[in-house]
C-alpha positions, -999 to 999 in steps of 0.1 A, spaced: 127 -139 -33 112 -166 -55 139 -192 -62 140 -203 -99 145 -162 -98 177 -166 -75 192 -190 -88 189 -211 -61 183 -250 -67 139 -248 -60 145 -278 -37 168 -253 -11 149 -258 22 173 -231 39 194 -206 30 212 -170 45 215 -144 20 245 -124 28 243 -91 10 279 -77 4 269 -44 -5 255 -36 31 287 -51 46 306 -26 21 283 4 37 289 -2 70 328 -3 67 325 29 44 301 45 73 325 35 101 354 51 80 336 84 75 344 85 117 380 82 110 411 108 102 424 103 69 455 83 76 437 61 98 437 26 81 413 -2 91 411 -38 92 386 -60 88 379 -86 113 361 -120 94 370 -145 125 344 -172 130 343 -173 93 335 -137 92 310 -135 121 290 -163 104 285 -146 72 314 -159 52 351 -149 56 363 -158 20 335 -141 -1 337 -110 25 373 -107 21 372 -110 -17 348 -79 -20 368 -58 5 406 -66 -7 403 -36 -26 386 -12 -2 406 21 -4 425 27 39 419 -13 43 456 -25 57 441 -62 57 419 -87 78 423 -104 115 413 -136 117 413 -154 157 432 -187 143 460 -197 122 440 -219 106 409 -194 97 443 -176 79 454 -206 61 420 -210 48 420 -171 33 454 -177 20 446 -208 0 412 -188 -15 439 -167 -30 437 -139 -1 469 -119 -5 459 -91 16 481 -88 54 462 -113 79 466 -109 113 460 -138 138 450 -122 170 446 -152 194 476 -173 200 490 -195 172 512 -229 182 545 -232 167 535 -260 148 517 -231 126 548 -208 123 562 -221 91 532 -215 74 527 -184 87 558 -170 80 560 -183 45 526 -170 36 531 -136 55 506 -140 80 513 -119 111 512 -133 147 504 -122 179 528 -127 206 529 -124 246 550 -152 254 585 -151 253 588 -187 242 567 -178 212 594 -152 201 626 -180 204 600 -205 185 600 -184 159 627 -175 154 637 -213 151 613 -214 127 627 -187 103 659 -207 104 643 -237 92 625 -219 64 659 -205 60 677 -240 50 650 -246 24 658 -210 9 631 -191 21 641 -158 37 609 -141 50 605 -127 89 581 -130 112 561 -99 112 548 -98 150 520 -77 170 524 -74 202 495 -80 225 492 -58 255 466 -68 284 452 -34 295 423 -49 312 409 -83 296 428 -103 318 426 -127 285 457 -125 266 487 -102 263 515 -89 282 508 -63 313 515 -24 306 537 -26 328 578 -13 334 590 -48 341 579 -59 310 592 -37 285 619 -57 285 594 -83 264 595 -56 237 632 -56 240 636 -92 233 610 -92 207 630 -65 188 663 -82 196 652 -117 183 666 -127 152 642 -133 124 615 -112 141 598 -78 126 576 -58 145 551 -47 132 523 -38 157 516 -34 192 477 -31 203 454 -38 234 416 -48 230 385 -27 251 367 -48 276 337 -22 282 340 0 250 302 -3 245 288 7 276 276 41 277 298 52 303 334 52 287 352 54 325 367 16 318 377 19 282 392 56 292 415 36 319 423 6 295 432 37 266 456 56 291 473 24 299 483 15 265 496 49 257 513 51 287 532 15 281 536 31 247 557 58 263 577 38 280 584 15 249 596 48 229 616 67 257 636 31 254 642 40 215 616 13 204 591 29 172 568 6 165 549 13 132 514 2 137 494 6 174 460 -8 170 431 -6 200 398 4 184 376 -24 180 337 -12 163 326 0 199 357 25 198 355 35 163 320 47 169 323 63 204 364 67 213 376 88 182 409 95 205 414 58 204 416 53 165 457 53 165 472 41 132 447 15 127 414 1 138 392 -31 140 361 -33 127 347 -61 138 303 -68 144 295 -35 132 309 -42 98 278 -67 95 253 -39 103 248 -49 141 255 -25 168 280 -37 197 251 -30 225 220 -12 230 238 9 251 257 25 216 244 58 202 229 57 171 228 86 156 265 91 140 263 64 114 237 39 98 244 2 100 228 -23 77 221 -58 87 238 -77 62 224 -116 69 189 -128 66 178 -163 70 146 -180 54 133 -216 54 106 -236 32 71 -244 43 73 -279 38 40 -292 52 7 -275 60 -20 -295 86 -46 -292 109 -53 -302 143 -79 -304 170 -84 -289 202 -60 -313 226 -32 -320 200 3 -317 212 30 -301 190 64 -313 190 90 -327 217 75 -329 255 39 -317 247 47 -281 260 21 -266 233 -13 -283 234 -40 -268 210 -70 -252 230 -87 -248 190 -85 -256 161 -53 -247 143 -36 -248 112 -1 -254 116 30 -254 93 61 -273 97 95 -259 87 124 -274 80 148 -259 103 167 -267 135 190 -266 163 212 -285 140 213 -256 112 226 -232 144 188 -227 148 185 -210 187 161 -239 205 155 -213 229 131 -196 206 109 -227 211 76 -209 224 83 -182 226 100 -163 187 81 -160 154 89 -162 117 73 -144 91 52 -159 66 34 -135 39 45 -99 61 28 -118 91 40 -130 122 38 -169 127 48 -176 164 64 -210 171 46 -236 184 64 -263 208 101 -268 212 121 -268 179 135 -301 171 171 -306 157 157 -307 119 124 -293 122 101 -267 137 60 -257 139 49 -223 134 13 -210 137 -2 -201 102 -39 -199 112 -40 -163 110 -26 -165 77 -47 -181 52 -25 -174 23 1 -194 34 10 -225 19 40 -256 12 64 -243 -7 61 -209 3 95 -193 20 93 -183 62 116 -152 72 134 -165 105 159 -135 102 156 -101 81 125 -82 70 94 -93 49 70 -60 41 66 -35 70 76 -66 94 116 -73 107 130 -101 132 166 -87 144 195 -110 154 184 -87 187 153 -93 191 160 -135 183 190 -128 207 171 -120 237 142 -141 233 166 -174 231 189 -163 259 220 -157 235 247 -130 229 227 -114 194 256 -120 170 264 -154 189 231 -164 166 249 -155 135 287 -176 147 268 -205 154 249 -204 118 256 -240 110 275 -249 70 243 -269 64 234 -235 58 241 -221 23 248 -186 19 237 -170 -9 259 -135 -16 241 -104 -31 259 -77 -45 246 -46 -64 209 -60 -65 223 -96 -79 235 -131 -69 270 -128 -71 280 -164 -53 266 -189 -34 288 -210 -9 
């Protein structure tokens, strides 16, 4: 993509296009799995998985079976509200009770597992209360089936947490899920355990005359591989940004598109003799003559260092491999294999160019990192650039 063509300002050195109509695909692919009144929501924590939770949550507010978003924080909820976000938000980490005012007010719904959190809040629906604003807190409860994270256990003793959460003045609610561990292992034994758990805590909740509207487990492991799992709602969550959960997943059910790709600026093209040390350390030392380019990119953009020596970019459909350690700012790739390349000239470090691809997988386990850690830690020096139908629609 040539810039002045983009829209882009020419003197970008970096940018992640996002392409919303892939994201759009994979949700639609992942609700081709599901029974019609299954609804989904759309997980856009950790500013939707890197990509961008406002501009992803604009273009899917009007999916048809979405029942909202889950975000992990209060804040990453605020943030959608105040971007004009009306859709239900669910928090699913644990929110302090400096938060609940908000939260209430703007109808975003909480998690809860502590019984504190349910007398908190119900203090602070009493406060919004004197300033004329009746509104409850719509709750989920958070059942630990085998995490050992958050939640309470599925257990007899503590259905009587569901009793007080339903007896608590000011309190709705609303949901009740658990979250699988080992969904995206091959063998399902774990997940199949964690699933009979929650339905038998479930039981026990309903032969006590509790109904609770909404019971929520699947995450995009389970929607792929544990259709008995799907409940009322699910979570789609990594799969919605066209990676699989594991390369243990099968394949062969849907078609995930990789929405993100990264690319940087050749910013200087030079040689160097046989001898010459690149970069930090002297770890690459020149046994020829070489033409090297440097790169504007770093550890500081969310750029893995572990790639130093060891990934590639792609520069003209060619691999480049990197030379030396990558420097907060900056890196060196090889270019002379590739005589066409020059300054000014764009580097794929994520995505495809021609008949060649670098995968947040492959860049994963070359630098040592969880493959959609590399997309979270994708740093707001970064702009993203949105695509939708063939077409810049925003850049951020």
């Amino acid at each position: 993509m040539e810039m002045k063509e983009s829209g882009i300002p020419s003197c970008q050195r970096v940018y992640a296009e996002i392409n919303l109509d892939a994201v759009r695909n994979n949700l639609s692919q992942m609700k081709s799995l599901l029974d019609q009144g299954t609804r989904m929501i759309a997980v856009i924590k950790a500013d939707g998985y890197g990509h961008g939770a406002v501009p992803i949550a604009r273009e899917l507010e009007d999916f048809e079976g979405l029942w909202g978003f889950a975000t992990a924080t209060a804040e990453e909820a605020f943030v959608l509200r105040s971007m004009g976000v009306s859709a239900p938000v669910l928090v699913l980490g644990y929110a302090f009770p400096c938060c609940y005012e908000r939260m209430i007010e703007e109808g975003v719904r909480i998690t809860v597992f502590r019984r504190d959190t349910l007398a908190e809040l119900s203090k602070a629906c009493r406060e919004l209360g004197k300033r004329g604003i009746r509104r409850k807190a719509k709750v989920h409860i958070k059942v630990d089936t085998g995490m050992n994270r958050i939640g309470i256990k599925p257990e007899e003793a503590e259905v009587s947490f569901v009793e007080q959460a339903f007896g608590t003045e000011g309190v709705e609610v609303e949901g009740i899920f658990t979250h699988f561990a080992r969904a995206d292992e091959a063998d399902k034994t774990s997940a199949g355990i964690q699933l009979s758990a929650f339905w038998e805590f479930i039981g026990l909740i309903e032969r006590k005359g509790y109904r609770i509207p909404m019971k929520h487990c699947a995450n995009s492991a389970g929607i792929m591989e544990l259709p008995q799992a799907h409940m009322d709602a699910v979570r789609a969550g990594v799969a919605m940004y066209g990676l699989w959960p594991s390369d243990e997943m099968r394949r062969d059910r849907i078609t995930l598109t990789p929405a993100m790709s990264l690319r940087g600026k050749i910013v200087y093209i030079k040689e160097i003799e046989p001898g010459e040390a690149v970069s930090y350390g002297g770890r690459f030392v020149a046994d020829k003559r070489m033409r090297i380019a440097t790169i504007p990119v770093g550890y500081a953009d969310g750029y893995p260092r572990g790639l130093s020596g060891t990934g590639h970019v792609l520069i003209c459909k060619k691999r480049a491999p990197i030379l030396g350690r990558i420097c907060m700012d900056q890196f060196m790739v090889d270019v002379t294999d590739i005589p066409e390349a020059e300054e000014g000239a764009w580097a794929t470090l994520l995505g495809r160019d021609g008949e060649e691809e670098l995968t947040m997988e492959e860049l994963g386990a070359l630098s040592g990192r969880f493959h959609y850690e590399f997309a979270c830690c994708l740093g707001k020096r970064v702009p993203r650039v949105y695509i939708k139908n063939g077409r810049i629609s925003s850049v951020w």
